[in-house]
N, C-alpha and C positions, 0 to 999 in steps of 0.2 A: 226289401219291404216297401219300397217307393212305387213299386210296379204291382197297382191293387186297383181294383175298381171300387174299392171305401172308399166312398167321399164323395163318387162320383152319384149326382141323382138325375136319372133321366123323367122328365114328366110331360115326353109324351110319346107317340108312335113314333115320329121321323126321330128323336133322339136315340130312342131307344134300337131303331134298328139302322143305323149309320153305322160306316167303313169301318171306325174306328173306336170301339166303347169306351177302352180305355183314354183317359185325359191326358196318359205319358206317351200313349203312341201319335194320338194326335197333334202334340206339339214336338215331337220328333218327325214328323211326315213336314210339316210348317217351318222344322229349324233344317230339312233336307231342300226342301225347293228354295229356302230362301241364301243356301250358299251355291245351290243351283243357277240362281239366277243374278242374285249379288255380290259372289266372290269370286268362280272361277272365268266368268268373260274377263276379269281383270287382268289374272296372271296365266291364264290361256298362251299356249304358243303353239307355231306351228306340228312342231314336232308330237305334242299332246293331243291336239286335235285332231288330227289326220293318222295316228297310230291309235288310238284309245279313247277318247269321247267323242267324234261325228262316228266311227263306227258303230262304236257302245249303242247308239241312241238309237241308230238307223235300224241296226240289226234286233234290236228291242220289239222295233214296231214293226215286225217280220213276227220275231217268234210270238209275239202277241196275237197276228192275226190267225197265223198256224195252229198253236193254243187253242184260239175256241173253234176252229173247225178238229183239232184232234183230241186235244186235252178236254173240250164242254161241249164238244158234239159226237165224239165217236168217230169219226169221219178218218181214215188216212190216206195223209196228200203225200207225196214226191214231186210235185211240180211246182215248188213254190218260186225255183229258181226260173221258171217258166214266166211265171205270174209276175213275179220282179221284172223280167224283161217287157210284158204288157206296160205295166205302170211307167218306165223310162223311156219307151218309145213312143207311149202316149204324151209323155209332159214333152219329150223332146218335137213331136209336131205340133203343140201347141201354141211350144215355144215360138219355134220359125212359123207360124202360120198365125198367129194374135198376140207379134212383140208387143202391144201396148198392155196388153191383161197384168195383172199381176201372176207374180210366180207361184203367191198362195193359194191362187184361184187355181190355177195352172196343175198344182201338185193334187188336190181333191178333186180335180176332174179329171186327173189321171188313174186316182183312187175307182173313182164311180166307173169309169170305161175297163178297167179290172174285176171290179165286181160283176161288169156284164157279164165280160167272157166267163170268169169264175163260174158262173152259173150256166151258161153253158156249160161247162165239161162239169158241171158237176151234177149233170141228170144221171148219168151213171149210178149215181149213189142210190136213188131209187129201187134199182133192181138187185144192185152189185153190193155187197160191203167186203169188208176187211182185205185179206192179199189181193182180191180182184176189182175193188177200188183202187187200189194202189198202185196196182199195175194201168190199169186206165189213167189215170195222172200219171203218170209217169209215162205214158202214152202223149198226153197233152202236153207237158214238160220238152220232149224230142218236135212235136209238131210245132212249139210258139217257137224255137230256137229256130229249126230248120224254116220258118216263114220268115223270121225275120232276117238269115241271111239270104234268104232267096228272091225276093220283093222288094226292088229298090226303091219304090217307093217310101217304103218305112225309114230309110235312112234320106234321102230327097236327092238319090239318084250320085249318092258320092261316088268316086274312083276306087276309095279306099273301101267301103265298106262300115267306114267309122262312121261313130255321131259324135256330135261335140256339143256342149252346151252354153249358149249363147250368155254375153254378162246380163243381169237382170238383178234389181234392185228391190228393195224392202224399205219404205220410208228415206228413204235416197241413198243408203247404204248395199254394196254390192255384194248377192250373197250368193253369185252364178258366177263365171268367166273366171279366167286367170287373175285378175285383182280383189280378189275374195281374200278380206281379212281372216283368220282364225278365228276367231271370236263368234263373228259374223256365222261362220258355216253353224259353230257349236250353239247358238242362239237360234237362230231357225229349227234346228234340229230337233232343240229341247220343247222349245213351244210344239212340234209336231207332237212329239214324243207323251208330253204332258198332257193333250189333248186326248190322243188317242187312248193313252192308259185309263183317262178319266172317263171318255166313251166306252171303252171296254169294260172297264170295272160295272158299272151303274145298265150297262146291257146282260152282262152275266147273272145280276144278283135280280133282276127283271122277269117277269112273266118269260119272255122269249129265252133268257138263260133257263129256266127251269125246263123249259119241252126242252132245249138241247140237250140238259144233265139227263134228262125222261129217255129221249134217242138212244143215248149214249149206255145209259146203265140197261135197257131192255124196250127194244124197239117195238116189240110186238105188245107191252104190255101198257107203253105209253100207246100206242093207237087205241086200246081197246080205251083207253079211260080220257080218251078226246083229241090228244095229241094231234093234228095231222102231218104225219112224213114229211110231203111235199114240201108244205109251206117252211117247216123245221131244218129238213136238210138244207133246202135251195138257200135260205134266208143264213144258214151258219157258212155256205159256199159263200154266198154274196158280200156278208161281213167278213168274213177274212179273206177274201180278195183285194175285197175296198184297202184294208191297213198294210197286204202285201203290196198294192200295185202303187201308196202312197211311200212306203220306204222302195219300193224299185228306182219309184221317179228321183225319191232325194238322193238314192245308192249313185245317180246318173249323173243329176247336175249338180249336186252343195259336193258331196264329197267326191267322185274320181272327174267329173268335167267332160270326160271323155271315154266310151268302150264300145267295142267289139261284143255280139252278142253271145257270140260263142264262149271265151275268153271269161266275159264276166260273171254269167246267165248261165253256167252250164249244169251239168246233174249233182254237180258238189257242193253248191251252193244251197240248191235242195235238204239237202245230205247236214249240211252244216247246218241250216235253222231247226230242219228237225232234231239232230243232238243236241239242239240248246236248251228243247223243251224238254227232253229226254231227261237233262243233265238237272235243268232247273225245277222241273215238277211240270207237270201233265195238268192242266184244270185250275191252274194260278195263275195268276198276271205278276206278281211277284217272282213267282218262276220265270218268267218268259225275262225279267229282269234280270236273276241270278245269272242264269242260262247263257244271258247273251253279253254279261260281261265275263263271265268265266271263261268263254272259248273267244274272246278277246283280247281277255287280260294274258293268257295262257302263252300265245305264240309272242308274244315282245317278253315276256318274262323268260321265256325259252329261248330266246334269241339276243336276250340280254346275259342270259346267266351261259350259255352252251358255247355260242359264237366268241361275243364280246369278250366273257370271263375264261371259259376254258379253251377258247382257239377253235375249236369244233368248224369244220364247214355248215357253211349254214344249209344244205341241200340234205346232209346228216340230220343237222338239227330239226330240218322241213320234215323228215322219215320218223323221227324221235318223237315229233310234238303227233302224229299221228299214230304212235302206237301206244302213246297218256292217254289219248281220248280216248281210242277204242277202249283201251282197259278201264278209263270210268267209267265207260259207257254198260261194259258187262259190271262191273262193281254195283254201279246202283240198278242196274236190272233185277242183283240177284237180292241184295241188301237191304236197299232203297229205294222201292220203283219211285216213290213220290216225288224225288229228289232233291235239290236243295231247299226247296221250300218247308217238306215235312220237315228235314232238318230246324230250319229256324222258328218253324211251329212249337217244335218239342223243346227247343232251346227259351221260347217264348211262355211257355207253361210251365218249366221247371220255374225259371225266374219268379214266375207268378207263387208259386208254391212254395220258394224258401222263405226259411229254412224250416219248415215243418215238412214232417214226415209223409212220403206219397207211396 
């Protein structure tokens, strides 16, 4: 009965159509960022950080950009795992070519030169939709991998092929190189993370989210009534590039330091953000949230409980944890397309309703 909008009086337009109407969700979003940012850099450790929050976060602001070009524009990509390797080879020349810049500057300008290409390959969309966009990204996915191991340039001519990311600092703290605190990685990350989710939310529920929802639900009938394609399509390629090519960069330098484009970049990683949105709901940011800790949380829980507890080879358990997801994956296709978001929608609505009758 504590979860009510009695009580709450909005008196005026911005009150009334903000994030959050009710008063409980709003100081539950306020009591989330503030053990976000107040409690765990505390007791953060390595093993937490690098298994389960710099991923959580990174891969967040992947399935987010994904999201509104598939979940609030209609649009399907396969090459995200592409666009990821734009974004890391971008901050990583930046790196070596303007050590004095900062690495914030560094990682949005790795965003922005993501969004170009994005928009490149996503003229297609113009003429092409559904399997035969999909197949065109996924076309661009095979070409960014195959250029960046092919152009030595892009890695500055190494022997090995590898890139490595140079140390680089945040306020005099190291959140690049081998001397990277835990904390450090998990604090950058969040700030990305919270940024972007803030940028996305307030871009969706916008003029420009509406022609995307328009796109999305009936393309021909959002043009007759003003809509224009071009501008619609290219601008939901462009913003979910920008937030893919900004978690590539971070995938590069805060969390692994160092990869191979093939290795890191490849069609699976694709594969794996788009099941987050799958997993977590289509046309949410909260989904793109569920999403990307669910198929995070999943493999250390599976590797905790399979390996660790029952002796399992973990190459088993590697085979094991990929035939959970498949099977959630048809589960909420057939059940749940919305996925865990609808979930906590309806879970959100009963609360509001008890205990009277619905």
């Amino acid at each position: 009965m504590f979860y009510r909008e009695a009580g709450d009086f909005n008196t005026s337009y911005k009150q009334d159509n903000q994030t959050f109407p009710i008063k409980f969700d709003r100081w539950r979003y306020y009591a989330v960022l503030a053990v976000a940012f107040g409690v765990v850099p505390f007791f953060i450790n390595d093993y937490w950080a690098n298994a389960v929050f710099v991923p959580f976060l990174i891969y967040t602001i992947a399935a987010i950009g994904l999201n509104i070009l598939t979940g609030y524009c209609g649009q399907l990509s396969l090459g995200t795992g592409g666009f990821m390797a734009v974004g890391a080879y971008a901050v990583y020349k930046l790196m070596t070519a303007f050590p004095d810049v900062s690495i914030v500057i560094h990682v949005i300008l790795a965003g922005g030169i993501t969004a170009a290409v994005g928009v490149l390959f996503g003229l297609p969309s113009l003429r092409i939709k559904g399997f035969y966009l999909a197949v065109a990204t996924l076309a661009a996915q095979f070409f960014l991998v195959w250029l960046f191991n092919r152009v030595p340039w892009f890695y500055n001519y190494s022997a090995s092929g590898q890139i490595s990311a140079p140390e680089r600092t945040v306020v005099g703290v190291a959140v690049t190189g081998a001397n990277t605190e835990a904390w450090a990685k998990y604090m950058i990350s969040l700030v990305f993370v919270v940024a972007c989710a803030w940028l996305a939310r307030n871009l969706t529920r916008g003029t420009i989210g509406r022609k995307w929802m328009a796109i999305r639900d009936m393309d021909i009938a959002a043009e007759i009534i003003g809509v224009n394609p071009l501008t619609a399509k290219l601008s939901a390629f462009a913003v979910s590039s920008f937030f893919v090519g900004i978690s590539g960069a971070l995938f590069f330098s805060v969390y692994l330091g160092a990869v191979e484009v093939g290795e890191a970049f490849g069609i699976q990683k694709s594969f794996l953000v788009l099941f987050m949105i799958i997993i977590g709901g289509l046309g949410s940011i909260f989904g793109s949230f569920a999403g990307a800790a669910f198929l995070v949380l999943l493999p250390v829980l599976l590797k905790n409980t399979l390996v660790g507890g029952f002796g399992w080879a973990t190459d088993l358990a590697a085979h094991f944890e990929l035939v959970i997801v498949g099977g959630l994956i048809i589960s909420f296709l057939i059940m749940e397309p919305h996925g865990l978001a609808q979930l906590w929608r309806v879970a959100k609505e009963k609360l509001r309703l008890w205990p009277f009758p619905h």
